[in-house]
C-alpha positions in Angstrom: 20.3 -31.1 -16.3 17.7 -33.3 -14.1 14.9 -32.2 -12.4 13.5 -34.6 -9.6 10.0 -33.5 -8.8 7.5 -34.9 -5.8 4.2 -34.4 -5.6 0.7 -35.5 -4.3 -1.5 -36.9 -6.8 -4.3 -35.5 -5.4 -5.5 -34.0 -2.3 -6.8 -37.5 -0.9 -4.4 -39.8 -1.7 -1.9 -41.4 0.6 1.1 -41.9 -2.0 3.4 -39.8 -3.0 5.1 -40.0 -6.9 8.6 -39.4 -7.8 9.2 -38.6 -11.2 12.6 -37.8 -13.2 13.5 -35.9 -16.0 15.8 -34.1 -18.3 14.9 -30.6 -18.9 16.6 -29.8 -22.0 14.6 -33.5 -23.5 11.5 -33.8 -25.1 9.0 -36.4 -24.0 7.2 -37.2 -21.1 7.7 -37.5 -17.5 8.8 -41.1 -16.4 7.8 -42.5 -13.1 10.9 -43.3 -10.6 9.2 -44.5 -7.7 5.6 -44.6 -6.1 6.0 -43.8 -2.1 2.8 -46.0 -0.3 2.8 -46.2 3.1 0.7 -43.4 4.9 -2.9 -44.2 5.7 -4.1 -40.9 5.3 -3.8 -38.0 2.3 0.0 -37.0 2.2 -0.2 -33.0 3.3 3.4 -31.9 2.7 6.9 -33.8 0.9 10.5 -32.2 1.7 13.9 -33.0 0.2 16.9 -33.2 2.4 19.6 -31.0 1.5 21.7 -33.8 -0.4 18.4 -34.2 -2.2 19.1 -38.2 -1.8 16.2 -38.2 0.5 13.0 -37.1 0.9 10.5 -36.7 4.0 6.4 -37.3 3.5 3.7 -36.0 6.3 0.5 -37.8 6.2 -2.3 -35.5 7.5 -2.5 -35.7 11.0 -0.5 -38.8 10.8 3.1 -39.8 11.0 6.3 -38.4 9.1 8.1 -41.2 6.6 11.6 -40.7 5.3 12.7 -42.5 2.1 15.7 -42.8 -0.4 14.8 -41.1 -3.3 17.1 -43.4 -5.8 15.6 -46.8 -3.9 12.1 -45.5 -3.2 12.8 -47.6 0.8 10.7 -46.6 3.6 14.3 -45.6 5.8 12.2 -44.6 9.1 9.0 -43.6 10.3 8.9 -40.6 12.9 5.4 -40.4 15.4 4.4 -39.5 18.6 1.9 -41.6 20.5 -1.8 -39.9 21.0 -0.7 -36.6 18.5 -0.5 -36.6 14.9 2.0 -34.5 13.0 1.3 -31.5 10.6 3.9 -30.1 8.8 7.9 -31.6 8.2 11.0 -30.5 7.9 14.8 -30.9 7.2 17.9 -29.5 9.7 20.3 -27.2 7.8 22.8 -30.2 8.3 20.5 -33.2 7.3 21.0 -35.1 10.3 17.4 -34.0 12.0 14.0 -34.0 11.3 11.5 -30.8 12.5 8.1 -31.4 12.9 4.8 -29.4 13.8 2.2 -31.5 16.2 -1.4 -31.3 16.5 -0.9 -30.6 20.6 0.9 -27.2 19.2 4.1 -28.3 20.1 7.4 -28.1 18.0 9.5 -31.5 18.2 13.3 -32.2 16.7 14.6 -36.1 16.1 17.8 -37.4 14.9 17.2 -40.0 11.9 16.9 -42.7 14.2 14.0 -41.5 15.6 15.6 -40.0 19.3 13.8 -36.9 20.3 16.4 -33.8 20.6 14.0 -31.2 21.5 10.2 -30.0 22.0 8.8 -26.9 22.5 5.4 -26.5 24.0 2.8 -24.5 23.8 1.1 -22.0 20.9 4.3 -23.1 18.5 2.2 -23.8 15.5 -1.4 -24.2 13.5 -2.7 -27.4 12.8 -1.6 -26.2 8.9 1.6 -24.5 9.5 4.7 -23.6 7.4 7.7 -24.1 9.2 11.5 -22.9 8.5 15.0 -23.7 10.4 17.8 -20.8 9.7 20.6 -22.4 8.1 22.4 -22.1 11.1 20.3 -24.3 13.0 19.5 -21.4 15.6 16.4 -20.2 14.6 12.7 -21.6 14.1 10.2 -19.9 12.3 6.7 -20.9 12.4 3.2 -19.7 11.8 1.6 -19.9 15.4 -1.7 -17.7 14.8 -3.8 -17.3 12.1 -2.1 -13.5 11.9 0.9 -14.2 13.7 4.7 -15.9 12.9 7.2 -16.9 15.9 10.5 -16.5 15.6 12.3 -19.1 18.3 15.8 -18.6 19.0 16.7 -22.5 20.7 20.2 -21.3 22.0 19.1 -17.7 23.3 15.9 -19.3 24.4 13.9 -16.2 23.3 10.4 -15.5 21.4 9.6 -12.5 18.9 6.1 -12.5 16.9 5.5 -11.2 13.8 1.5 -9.8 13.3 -0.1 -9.1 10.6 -3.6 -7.5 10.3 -4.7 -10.2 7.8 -4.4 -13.8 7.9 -1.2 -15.2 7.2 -1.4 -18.0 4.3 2.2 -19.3 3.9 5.8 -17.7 4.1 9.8 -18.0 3.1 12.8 -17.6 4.5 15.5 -16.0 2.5 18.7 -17.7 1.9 20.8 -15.0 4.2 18.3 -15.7 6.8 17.5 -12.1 7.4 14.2 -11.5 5.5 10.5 -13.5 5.6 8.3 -12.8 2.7 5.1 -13.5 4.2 1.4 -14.2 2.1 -1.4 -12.7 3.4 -4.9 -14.0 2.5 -5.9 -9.9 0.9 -3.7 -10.6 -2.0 -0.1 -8.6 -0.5 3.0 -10.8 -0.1 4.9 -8.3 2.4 8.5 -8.5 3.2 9.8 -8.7 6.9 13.6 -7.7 8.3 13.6 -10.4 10.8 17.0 -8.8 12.2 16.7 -6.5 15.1 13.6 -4.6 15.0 10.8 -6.5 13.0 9.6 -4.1 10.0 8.3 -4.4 6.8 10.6 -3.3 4.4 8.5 -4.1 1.2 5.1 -5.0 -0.5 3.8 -6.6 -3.6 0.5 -6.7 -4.8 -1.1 -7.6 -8.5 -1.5 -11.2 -8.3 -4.7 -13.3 -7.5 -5.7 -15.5 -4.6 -9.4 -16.0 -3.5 -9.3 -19.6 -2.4 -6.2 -21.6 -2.1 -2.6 -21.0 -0.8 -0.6 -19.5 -3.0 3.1 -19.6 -2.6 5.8 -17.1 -2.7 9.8 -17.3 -3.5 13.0 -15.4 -3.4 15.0 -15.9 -6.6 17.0 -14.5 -9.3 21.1 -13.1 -8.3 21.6 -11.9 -4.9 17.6 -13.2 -4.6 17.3 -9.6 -6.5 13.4 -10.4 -7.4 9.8 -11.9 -6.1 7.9 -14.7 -7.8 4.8 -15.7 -7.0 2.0 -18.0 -8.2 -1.5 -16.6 -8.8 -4.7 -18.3 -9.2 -5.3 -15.8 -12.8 -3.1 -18.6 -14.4 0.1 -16.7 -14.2 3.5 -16.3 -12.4 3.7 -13.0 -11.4 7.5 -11.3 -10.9 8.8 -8.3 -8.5 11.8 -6.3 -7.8 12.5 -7.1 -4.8 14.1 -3.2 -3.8 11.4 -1.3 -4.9 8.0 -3.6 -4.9 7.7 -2.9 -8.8 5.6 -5.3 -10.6 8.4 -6.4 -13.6 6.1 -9.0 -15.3 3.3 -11.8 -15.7 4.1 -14.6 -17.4 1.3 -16.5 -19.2 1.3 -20.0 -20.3 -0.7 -22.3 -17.3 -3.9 -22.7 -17.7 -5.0 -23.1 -14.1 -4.1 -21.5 -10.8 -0.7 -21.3 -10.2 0.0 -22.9 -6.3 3.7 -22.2 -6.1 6.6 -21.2 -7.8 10.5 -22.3 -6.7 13.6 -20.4 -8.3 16.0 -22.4 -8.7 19.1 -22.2 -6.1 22.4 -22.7 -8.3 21.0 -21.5 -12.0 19.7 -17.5 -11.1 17.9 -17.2 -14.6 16.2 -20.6 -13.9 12.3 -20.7 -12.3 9.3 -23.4 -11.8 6.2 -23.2 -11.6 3.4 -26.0 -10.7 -0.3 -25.8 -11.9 -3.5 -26.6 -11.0 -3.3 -27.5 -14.5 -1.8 -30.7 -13.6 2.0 -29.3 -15.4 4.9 -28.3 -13.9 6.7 -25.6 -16.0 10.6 -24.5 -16.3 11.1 -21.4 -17.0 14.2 -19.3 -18.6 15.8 -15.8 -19.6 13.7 -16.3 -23.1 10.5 -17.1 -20.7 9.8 -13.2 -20.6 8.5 -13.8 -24.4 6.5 -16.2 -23.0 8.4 -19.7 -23.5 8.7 -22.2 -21.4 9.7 -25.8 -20.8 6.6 -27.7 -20.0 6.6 -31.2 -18.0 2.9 -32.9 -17.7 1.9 -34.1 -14.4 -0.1 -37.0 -15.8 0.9 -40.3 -16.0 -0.9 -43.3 -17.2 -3.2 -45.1 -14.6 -2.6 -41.5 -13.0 -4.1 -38.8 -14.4 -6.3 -38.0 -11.4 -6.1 -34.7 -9.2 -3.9 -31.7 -9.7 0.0 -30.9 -9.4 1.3 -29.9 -6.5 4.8 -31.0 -6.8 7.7 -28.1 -7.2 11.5 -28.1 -7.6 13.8 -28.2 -4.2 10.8 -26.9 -2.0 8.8 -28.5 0.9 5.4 -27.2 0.7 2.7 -28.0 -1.5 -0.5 -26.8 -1.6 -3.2 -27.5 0.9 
């Protein structure tokens, strides 16, 4: 099995590096392609649903899409006199969602054409930022405490608040749940049909000073994961909120953590620690695959890339 992973080098650096490997091989990571194009730090990378392509947001800046296998610069997405935040893909492929800096919500074909906008308080100026997978709903964080849900056929609004300040969310693959981080160490768990309720909460992990991510994963997305900035990836039943274990083996905080989609006993992790780590059903005795980050002439800056999943951290 390959993993294709895509990453920032660092937090000020306009490139972004694809790198390829085996899993089950021992070595190190080889370099595929380096991305260079933006003009300012690359905030966010997210892979189409083929996974042949991948889209880059430079901070403030404009939104690239390239072939993964050629490393080409296919078409470069920007608004004049706004920059763009946050990128994403349509459940289809065949669009391109983007956040703006005027707080505005704006779809594109591939060419370039723009489908859609929606005005207003739509998004932050650091925003997550979902699409259903039938294409109906948008889901974006528009206040520091607040997500909007935004039906584009029905043409309705619902909000989801929060006490605390909201640091980053996911959607669940059925579309009906959000599992929302909150900046006082909860991840809590929305129904976003009908009535909007929390249904669950999970607390134990760590996060004083950088976004930490959250996923669904496991069969039937049965369990939480979660990064932590302790070092370790933390792991909930999803039903009851029960804290099932904390696996060791990074050696810096813990920014994200993607489960992946068609192998249920299969979970990364990315590091501060500049290593990106595969983890398996003999990981609860704390084993795991482990794939370095640095490369020669590289070796600045810390790992942010993950497996399948948009968002870094930022």
């Amino acid at each position: 099995m390959k993993v294709l992973t895509a990453e920032k080098e660092n937090t000020e650096s306009s490139f972004v590096l694809i790198s390829e490997r085996k899993v089950r091989e021992n070595g190190d990571v080889s370099l595929k392609h380096m991305l260079v194009g933006h003009q300012k730090p690359v905030s966010i990378v997210s892979w189409s649903p083929d996974d042949n392509q991948l889209l880059t947001c430079g901070q403030e800046e404009a939104i690239r899409r390239w072939d993964v296998h050629s490393g080409e610069c296919l078409h470069v997405y920007e608004k004049p006199g706004v920059g763009l935040i946050s990128c994403g893909w349509f459940p289809d492929g065949k669009g391109v969602l983007s956040g703006v800096t005027d707080k505005s919500i704006c779809l594109w074909d591939l060419d370039g054409k723009e489908l859609e906008c929606w005005k207003g308080q739509r998004t932050l100026k650091i925003s997550d930022m979902a699409i259903t997978s039938d294409g109906k709903r948008i889901v974006s964080i528009c206040r520091e405490n607040a997500i909007l849900l935004l039906d584009r056929e029905a043409r309705l609004e619902k909000q989801i608040e929060e006490d605390q300040v909201i640091t980053s969310f996911s959607l669940s693959k059925d579309n009906r749940f959000l599992l929302v981080n909150l900046i006082n160490q909860e991840i809590h768990l929305w129904s976003i049909e009908g009535d909007l309720k929390v249904v669950s909460k999970y607390k134990g992990h760590k996060r004083t000073r950088f976004i930490i991510r959250s996923c669904f994963g496991g069969s039937d997305q049965a369990f939480i994961a979660s990064g932590s900035e302790d070092s370790q990836v933390y792991i909930w039943h999803r039903s009851t909120g029960e804290l099932l274990v904390a696996l060791p083996g990074h050696s810096g905080a813990v920014n994200c953590v993607s489960w992946n989609p068609a192998n249920p006993h299969m979970l990364a992790s990315a590091s501060d620690d500049r290593t990106i780590r595969i983890w398996g059903l003999d990981s609860i005795g704390s084993k795991s695959r482990n794939v370095h980050a640095s490369r020669n002439g590289c070796s600045n800056g810390s790992s942010n890339g993950l497996i399948r999943h948009p968002f870094g951290r930022r």
